[in-house]
N, CA and C of each residue as an Amber inpcrd file, in Angstrom:
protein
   468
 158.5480000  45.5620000 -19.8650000 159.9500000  45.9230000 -19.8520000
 160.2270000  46.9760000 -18.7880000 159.4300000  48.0170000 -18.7420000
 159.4750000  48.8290000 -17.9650000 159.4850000  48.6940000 -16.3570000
 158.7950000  47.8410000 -16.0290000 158.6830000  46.9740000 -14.7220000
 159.6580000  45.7010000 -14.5120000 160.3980000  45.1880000 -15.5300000
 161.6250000  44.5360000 -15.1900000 162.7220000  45.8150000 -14.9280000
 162.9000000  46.5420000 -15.9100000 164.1660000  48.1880000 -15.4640000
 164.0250000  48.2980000 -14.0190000 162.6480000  48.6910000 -13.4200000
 162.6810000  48.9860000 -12.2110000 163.0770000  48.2260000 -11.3710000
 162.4120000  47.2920000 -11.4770000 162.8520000  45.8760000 -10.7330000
 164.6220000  45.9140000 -10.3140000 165.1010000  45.9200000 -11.3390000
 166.7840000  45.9770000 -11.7700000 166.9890000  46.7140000 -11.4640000
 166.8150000  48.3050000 -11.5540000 167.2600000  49.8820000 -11.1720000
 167.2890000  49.6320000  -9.0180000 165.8450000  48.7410000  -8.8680000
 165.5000000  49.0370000  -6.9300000 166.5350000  48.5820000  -6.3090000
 166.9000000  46.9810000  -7.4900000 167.6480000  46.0400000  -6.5450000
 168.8390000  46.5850000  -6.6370000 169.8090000  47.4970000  -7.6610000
 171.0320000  47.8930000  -7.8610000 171.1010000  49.1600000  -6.2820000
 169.7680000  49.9620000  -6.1850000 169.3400000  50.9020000  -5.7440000
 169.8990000  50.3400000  -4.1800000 169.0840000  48.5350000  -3.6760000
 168.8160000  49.1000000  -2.5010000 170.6170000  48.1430000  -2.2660000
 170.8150000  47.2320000  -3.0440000 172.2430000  47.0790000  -2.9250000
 173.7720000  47.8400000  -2.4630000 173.3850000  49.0890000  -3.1730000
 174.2860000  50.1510000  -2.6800000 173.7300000  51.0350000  -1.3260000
 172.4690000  50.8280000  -1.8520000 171.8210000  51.7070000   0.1760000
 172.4700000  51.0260000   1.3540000 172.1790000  49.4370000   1.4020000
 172.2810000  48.4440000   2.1200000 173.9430000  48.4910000   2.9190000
 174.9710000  48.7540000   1.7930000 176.6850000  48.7800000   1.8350000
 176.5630000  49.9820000   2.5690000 175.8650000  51.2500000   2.0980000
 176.9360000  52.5710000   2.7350000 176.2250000  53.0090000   3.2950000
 174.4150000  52.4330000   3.9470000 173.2730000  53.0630000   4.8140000
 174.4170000  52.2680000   6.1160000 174.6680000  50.5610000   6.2840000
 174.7990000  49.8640000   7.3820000 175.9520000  50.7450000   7.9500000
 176.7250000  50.9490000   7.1680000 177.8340000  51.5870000   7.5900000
 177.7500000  52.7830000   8.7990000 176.8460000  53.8420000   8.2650000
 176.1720000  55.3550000   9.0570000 175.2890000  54.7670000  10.3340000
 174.5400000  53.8920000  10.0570000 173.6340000  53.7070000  10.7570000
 173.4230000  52.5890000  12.1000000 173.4680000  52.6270000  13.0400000
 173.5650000  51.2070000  14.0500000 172.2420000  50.3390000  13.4930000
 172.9260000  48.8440000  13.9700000 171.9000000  47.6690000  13.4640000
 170.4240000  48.0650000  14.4260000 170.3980000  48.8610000  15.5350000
 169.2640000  49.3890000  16.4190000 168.6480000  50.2110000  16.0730000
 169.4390000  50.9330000  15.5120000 168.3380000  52.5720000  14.7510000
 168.1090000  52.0930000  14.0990000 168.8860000  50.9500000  12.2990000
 168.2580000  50.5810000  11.2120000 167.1370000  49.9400000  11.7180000
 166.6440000  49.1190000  12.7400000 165.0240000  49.2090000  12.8530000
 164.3400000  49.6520000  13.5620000 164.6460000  50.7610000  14.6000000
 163.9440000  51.7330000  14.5660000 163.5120000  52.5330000  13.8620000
 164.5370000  53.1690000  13.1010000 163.8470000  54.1890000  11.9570000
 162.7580000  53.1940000  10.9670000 163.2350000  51.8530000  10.6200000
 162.3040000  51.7080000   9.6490000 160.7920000  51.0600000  10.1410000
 160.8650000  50.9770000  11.5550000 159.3490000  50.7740000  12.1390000
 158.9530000  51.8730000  12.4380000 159.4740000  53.4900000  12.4470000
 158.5980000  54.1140000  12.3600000 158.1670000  54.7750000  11.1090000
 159.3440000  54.2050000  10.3880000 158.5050000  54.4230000   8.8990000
 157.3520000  53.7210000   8.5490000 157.2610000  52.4210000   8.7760000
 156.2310000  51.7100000   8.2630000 154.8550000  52.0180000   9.1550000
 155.4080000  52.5020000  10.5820000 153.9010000  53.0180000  11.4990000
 153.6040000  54.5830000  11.0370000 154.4360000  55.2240000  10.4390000
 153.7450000  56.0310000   9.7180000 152.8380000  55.8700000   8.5450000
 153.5120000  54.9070000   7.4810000 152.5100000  54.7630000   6.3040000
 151.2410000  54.0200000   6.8690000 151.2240000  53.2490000   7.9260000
 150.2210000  52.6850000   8.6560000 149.0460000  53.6210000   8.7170000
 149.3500000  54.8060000   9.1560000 148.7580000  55.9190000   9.9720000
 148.2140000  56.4720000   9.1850000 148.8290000  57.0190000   7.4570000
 148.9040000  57.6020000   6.3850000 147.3920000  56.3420000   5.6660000
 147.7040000  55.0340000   5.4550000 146.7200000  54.3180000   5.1650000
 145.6370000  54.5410000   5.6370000 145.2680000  54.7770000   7.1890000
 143.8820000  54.8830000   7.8010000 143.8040000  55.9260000   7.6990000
 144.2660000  57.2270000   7.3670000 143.5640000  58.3040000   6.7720000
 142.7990000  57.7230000   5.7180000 143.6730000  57.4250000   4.6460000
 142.6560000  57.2730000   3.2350000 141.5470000  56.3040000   3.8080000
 141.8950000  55.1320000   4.2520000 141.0640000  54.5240000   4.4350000
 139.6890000  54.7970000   5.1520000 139.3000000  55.5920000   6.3240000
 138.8980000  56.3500000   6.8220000 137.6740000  57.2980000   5.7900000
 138.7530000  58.0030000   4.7650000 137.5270000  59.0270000   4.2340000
 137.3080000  57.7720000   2.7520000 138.0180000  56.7020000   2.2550000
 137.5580000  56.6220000   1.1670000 137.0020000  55.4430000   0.9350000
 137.4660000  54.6120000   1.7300000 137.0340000  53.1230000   2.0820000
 135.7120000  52.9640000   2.5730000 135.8790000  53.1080000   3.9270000
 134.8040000  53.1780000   5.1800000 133.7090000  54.4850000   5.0940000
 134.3030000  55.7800000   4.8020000 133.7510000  56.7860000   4.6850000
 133.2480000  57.1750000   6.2670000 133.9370000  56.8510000   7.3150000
 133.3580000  57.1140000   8.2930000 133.8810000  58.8850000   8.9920000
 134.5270000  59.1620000   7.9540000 134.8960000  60.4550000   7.9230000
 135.1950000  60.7150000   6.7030000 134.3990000  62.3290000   7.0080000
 134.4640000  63.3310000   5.6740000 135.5800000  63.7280000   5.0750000
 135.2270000  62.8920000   3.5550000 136.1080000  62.9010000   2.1410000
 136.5170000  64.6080000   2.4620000 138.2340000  64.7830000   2.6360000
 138.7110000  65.7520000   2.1080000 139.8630000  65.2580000   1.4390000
 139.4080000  66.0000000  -0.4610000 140.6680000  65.7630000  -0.8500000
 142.3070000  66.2570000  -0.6870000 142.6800000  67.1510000  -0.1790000
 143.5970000  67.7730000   0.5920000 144.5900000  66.7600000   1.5100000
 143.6310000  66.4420000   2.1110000 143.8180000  65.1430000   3.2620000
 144.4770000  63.9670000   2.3010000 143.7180000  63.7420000   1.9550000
 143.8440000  62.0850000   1.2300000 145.1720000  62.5970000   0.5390000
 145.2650000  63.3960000  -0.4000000 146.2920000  63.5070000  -1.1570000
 147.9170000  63.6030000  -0.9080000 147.9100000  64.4010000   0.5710000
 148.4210000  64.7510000   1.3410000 149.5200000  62.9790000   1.6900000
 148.3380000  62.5870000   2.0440000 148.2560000  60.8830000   3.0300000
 148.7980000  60.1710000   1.8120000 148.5840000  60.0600000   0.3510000
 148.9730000  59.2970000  -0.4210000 150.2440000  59.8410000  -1.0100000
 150.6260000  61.3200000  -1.2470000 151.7860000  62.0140000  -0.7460000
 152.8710000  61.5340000  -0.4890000 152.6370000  60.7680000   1.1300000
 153.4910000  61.1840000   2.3920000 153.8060000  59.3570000   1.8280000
 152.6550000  58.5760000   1.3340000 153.2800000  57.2850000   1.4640000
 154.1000000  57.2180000   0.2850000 153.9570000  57.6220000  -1.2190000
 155.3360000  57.2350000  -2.1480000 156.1350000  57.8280000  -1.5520000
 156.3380000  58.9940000  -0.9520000 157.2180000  59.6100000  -0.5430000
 158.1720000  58.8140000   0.3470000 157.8000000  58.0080000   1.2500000
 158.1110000  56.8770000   2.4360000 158.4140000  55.5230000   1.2930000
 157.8850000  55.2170000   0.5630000 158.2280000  54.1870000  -0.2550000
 159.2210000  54.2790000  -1.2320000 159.6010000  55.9250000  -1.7160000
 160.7980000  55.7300000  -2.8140000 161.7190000  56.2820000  -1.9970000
 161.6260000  56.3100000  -0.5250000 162.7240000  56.9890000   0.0820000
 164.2250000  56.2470000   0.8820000 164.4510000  54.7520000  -0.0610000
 165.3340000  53.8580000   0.0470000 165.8200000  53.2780000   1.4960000
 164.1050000  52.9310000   2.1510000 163.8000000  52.1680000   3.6680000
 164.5260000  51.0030000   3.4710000 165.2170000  50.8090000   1.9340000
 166.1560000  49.3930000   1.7700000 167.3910000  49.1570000   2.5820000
 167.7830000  50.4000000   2.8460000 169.1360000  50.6000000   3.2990000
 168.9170000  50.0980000   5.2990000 167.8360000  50.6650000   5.5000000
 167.8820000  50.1500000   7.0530000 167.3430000  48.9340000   7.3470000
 167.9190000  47.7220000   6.2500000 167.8770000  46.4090000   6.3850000
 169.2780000  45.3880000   6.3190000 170.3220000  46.3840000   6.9600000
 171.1240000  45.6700000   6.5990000 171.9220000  44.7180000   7.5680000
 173.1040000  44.0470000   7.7910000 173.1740000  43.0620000   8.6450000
 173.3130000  43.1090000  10.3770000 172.6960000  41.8970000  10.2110000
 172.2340000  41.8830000  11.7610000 170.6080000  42.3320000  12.2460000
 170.2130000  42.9650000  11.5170000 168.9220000  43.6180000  11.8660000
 167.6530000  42.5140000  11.3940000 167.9530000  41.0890000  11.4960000
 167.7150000  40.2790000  11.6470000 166.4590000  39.2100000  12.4970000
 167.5300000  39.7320000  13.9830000 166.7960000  39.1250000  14.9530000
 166.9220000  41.0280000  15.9500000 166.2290000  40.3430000  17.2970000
 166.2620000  41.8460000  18.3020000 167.6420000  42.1310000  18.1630000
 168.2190000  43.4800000  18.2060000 169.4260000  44.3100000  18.8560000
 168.9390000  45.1640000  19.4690000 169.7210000  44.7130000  20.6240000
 169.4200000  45.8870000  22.0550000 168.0740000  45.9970000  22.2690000
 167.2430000  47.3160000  22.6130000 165.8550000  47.1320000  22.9360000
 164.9590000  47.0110000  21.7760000 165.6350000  46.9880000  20.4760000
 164.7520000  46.8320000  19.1580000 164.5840000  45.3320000  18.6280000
 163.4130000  44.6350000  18.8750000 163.0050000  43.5360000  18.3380000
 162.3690000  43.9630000  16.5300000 162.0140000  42.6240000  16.0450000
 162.1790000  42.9790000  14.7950000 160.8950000  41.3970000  14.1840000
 159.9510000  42.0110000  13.4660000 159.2400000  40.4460000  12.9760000
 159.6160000  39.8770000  11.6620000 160.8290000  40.8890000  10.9510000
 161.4340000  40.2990000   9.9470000 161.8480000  38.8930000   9.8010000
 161.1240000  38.1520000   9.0000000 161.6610000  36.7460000   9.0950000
 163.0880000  36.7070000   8.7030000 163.9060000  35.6770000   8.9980000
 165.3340000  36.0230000   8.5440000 165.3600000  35.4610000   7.2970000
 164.8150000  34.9840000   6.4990000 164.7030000  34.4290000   5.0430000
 164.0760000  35.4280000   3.9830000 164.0390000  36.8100000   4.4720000
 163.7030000  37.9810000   3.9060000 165.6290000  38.0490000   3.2340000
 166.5750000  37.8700000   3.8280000 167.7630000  38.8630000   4.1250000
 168.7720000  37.9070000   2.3790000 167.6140000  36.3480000   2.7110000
 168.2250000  35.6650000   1.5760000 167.4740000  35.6910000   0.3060000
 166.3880000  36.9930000  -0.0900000 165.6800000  36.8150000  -1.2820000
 165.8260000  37.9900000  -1.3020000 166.7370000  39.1820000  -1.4020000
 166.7340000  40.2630000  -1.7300000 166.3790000  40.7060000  -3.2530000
 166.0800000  39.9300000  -4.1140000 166.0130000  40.0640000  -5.7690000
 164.1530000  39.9730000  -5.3950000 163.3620000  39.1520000  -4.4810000
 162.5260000  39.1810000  -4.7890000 161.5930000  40.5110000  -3.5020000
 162.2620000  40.4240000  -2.7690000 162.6430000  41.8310000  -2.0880000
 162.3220000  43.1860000  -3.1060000 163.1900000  43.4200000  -3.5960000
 163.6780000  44.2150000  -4.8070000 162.1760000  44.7350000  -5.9020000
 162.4480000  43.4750000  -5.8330000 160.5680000  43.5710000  -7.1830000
 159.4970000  44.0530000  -6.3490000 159.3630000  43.4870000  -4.9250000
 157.6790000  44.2270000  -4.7090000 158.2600000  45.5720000  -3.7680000
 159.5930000  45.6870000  -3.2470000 159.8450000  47.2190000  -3.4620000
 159.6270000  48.2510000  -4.6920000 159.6580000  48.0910000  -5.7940000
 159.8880000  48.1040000  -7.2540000 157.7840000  48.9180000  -7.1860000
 157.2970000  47.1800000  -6.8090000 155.9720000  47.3620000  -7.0600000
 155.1970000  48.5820000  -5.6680000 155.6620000  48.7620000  -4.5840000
 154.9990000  49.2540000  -3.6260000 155.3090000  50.8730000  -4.1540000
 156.5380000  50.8630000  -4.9580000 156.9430000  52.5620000  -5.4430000
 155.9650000  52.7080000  -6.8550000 155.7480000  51.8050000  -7.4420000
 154.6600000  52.0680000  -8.4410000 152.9600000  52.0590000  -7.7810000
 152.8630000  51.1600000  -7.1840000 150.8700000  51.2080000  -6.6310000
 151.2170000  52.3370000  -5.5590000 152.0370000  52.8260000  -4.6500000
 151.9330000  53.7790000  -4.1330000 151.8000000  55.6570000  -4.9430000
 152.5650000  55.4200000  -6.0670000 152.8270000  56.7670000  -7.1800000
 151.5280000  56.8500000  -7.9710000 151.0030000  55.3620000  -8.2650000
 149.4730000  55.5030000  -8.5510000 148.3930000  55.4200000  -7.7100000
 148.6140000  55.4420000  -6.3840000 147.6490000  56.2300000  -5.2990000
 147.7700000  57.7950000  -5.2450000 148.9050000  58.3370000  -5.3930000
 148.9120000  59.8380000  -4.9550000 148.4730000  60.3960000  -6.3440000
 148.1260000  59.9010000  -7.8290000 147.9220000  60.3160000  -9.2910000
 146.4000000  60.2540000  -8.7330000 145.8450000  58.9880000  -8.3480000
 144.5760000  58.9310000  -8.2000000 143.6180000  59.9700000  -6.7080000
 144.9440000  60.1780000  -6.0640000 144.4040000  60.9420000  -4.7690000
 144.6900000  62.7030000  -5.2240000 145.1500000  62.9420000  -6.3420000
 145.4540000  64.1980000  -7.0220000 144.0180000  64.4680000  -7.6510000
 143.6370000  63.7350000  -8.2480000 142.7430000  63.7260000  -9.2200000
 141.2160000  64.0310000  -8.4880000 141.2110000  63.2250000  -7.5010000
 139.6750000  63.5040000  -6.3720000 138.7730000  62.3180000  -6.8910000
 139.2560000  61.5950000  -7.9970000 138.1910000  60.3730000  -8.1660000
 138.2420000  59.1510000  -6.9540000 137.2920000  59.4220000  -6.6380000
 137.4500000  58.4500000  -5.2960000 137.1040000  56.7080000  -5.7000000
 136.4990000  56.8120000  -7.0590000 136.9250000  55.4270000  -7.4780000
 138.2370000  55.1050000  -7.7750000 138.8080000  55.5390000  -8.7030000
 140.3060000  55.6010000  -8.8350000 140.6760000  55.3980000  -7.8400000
 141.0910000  55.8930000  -6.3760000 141.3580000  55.8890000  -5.5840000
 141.2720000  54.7000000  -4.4190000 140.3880000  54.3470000  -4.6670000
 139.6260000  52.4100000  -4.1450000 140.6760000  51.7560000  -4.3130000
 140.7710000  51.9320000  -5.7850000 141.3660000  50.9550000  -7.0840000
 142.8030000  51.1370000  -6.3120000 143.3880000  51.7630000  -6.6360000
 145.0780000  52.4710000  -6.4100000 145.3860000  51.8860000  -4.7410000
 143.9250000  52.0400000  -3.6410000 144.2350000  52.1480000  -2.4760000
 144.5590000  50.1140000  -2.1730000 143.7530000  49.3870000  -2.9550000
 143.5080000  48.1920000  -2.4920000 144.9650000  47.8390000  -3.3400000
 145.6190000  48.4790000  -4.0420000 146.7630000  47.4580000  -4.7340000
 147.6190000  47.9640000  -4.1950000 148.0010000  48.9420000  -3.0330000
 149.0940000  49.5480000  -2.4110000 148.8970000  48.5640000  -1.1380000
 147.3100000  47.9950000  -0.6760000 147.4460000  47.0400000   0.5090000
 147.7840000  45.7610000  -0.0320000 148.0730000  45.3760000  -1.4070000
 147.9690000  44.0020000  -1.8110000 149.5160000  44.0030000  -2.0810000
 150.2570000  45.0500000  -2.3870000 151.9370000  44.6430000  -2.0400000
 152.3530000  44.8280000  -0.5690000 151.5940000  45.6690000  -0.1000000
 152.0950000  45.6620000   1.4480000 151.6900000  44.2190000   1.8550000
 150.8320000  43.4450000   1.6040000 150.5170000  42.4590000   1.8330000
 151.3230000  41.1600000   1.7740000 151.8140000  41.0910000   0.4520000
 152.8120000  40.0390000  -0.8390000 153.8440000  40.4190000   0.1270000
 154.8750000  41.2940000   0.9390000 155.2280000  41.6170000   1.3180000
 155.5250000  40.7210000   2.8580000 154.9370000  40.7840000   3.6620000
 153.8840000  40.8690000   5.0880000 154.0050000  39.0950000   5.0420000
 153.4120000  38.7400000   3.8240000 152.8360000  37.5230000   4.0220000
 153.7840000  36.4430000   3.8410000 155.2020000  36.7330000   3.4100000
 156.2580000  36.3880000   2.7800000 157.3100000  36.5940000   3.8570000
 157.5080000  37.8720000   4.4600000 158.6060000  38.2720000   5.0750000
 158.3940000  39.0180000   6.5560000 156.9490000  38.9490000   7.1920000
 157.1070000  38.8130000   8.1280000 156.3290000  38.3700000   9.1880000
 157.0050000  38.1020000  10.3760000 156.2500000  37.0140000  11.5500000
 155.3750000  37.7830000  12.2270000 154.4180000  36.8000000  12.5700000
 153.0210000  36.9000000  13.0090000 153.6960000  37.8740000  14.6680000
């Protein structure tokens, strides 16, 4: 139940972002800003990944926590709104790999937004904590909605 509310709460959420973000914002900045949001959580991922995955650099929890932090933070911070019309195909010098059949499933949109604000809130619980198993766990289901995501809605 609790994960249908959200579901319902994101999509009401990014519905009203979408109306009064397009409005403030040009169809060029709405994807600029939100590709450098997503090349930040990019950046934020290969930290963790880095000390907890690979281990090819030294586990600091500070770091990691920091990095898992910065990504709910980027994920409940309503990146819904700089999807709104037109931002489609390129405007002006901003190209875009959003498929345009993203713009007609906003309900299912909605849900793995829903889900990337939950596996991301249980990466930064598990990156609080210093269990670096926990942290595996939390890290591989924050790449498996970014994924559901990716694999659905956007071009190669």
């Amino acid at each position: 139940m609790k994960s249908v509310l959200a579901g319902a709460l994101s999509a009401a959420v990014l519905s009203l972002s979408l109306s009064a973000q397009a409005e403030v914002v040009s169809p060029e900045d709405q994807i600029k800003l939100r590709q450098a949001g997503y090349s930040y959580m990019s950046w934020n991922m290969g930290k963790i990944k880095a000390q907890v995955i690979d281990q090819s650099v030294a586990y600091n929890q500070a770091q990691v926590a920091a990095a898992a932090n910065t990504l709910a933070a980027i994920a409940n911070s309503g990146m819904g709104a700089l999807y709104g019309p037109g931002t489609d195909k390129q405007v002006g010098s901003q190209a875009t790999r959003v498929k345009p059949e993203m713009f007609d499933n906003f309900d299912d949109v909605a849900n793995i937004s829903a889900r990337l604000n939950e596996t991301t809130g249980n990466l930064a619980s598990a990156a609080a904590s210093g269990d670096q198993a926990a942290i595996r766990v939390a890290f591989g289901e924050v790449g498996q909605t970014c994924k559901s995501c990716h694999d659905k809605y956007r071009q190669k």
